[in-house]
N, C-alpha and C positions, 0 to 999 in steps of 0.2 A: 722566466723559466716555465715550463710547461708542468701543469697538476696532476692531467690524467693523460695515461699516454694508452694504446690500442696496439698490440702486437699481436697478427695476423699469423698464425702457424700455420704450414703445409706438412701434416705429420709423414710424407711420403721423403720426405729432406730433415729428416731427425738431426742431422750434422750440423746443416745452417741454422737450424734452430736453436739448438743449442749452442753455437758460437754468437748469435745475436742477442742472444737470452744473458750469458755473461758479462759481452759490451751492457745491454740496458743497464746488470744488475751493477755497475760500477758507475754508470753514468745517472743513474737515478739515486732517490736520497730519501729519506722519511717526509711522510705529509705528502710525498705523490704516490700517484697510484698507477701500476701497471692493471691491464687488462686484457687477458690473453683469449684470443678467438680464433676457433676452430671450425671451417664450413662443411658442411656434409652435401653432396649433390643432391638433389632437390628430391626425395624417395619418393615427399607427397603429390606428384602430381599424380593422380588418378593411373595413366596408361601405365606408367613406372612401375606405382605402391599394386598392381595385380599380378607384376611376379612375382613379389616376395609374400612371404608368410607374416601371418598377423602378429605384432610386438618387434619386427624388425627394426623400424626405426629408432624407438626408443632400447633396444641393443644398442644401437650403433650412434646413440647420442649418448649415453652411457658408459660406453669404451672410449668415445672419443673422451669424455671427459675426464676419464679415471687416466690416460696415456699425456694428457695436457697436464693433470695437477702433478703423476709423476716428475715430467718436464722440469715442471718449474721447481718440486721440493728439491732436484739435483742441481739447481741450478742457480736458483738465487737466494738471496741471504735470508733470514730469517724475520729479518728487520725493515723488509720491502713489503708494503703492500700492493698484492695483488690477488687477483679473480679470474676465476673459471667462466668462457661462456661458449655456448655452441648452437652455433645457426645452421640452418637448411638451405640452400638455394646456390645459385649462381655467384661465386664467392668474392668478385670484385663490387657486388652491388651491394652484400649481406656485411662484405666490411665496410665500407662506405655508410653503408645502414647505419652500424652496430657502435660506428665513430659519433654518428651525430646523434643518436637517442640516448648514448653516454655522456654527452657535450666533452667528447675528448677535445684537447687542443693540439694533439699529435697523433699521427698515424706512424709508427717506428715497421717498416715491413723489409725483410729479406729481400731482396733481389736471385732468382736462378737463373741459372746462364741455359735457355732452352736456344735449341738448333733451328735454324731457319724456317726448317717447315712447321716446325712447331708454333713458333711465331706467327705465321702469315695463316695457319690452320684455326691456331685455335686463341691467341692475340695476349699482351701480357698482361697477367690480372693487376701485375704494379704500376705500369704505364696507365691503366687505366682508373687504380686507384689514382691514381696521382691526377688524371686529367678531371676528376669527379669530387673528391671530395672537398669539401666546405672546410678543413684545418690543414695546418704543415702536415706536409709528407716527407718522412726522414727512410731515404731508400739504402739500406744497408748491405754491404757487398761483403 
């Protein structure tokens, strides 16, 4: 059985999230651990972080975290552990990251149904977790 598992949220699909969040919370059991991650596009890189105003980022890692811990107190039991984390960056690498500086043994991630051009534009972050990361990938529909 898997210890620690990595649940990848796209808070933009609150729906899917929350129907995957349910699945885990039935499919998991005490003694493991969920670990729920949230990526913010990258604010820091210099050319970005000079449109916005000083303290933005830590805003917006800030909300991000407080709309994840909501997430999950609606959703899973009381008797699951689980954690809050939120990265920066390019968010198929940053969970890839975020799996293996955890030593997750699972990557549990949504699947969205994006339209063609979307795909071929901008590529699938779970096709590519999947092609990348170093544990199971459990792709969720």
């Amino acid at each position: 059985m898997f210890s620690k598992v990595l649940f990848p949220v796209d808070l933009e699909d609150v729906v899917t999230a929350e129907h995957a969040l349910r699945y885990l919370n039935g499919m998991l059991s005490n003694g493991q651990e969920l670990h729920i991650l949230g990526v913010l596009p990258g604010f820091n890189m210099p050319l970005v972080a000079s449109y916005f105003p000083e303290g933005t980022v830590e805003h917006a890692i800030n909300a991000m975290e407080h709309q994840l811990k909501e997430l999950a107190e609606q959703n899973l039991s009381s008797n699951l552990n689980w954690f809050i984390h939120v990265a920066e960056g390019v968010p198929h690498k940053e969970i890839v990251k975020k799996a293996h500086k955890l030593n997750c043994d699972l990557i549990a991630i949504p699947s969205r149904n994006h339209g063609l051009v979307e795909k071929v534009l901008l590529g699938s972050v779970t096709a590519k977790v999947v092609e990348q990361a170093d544990c199971s990938v459990f792709v969720m529909r």
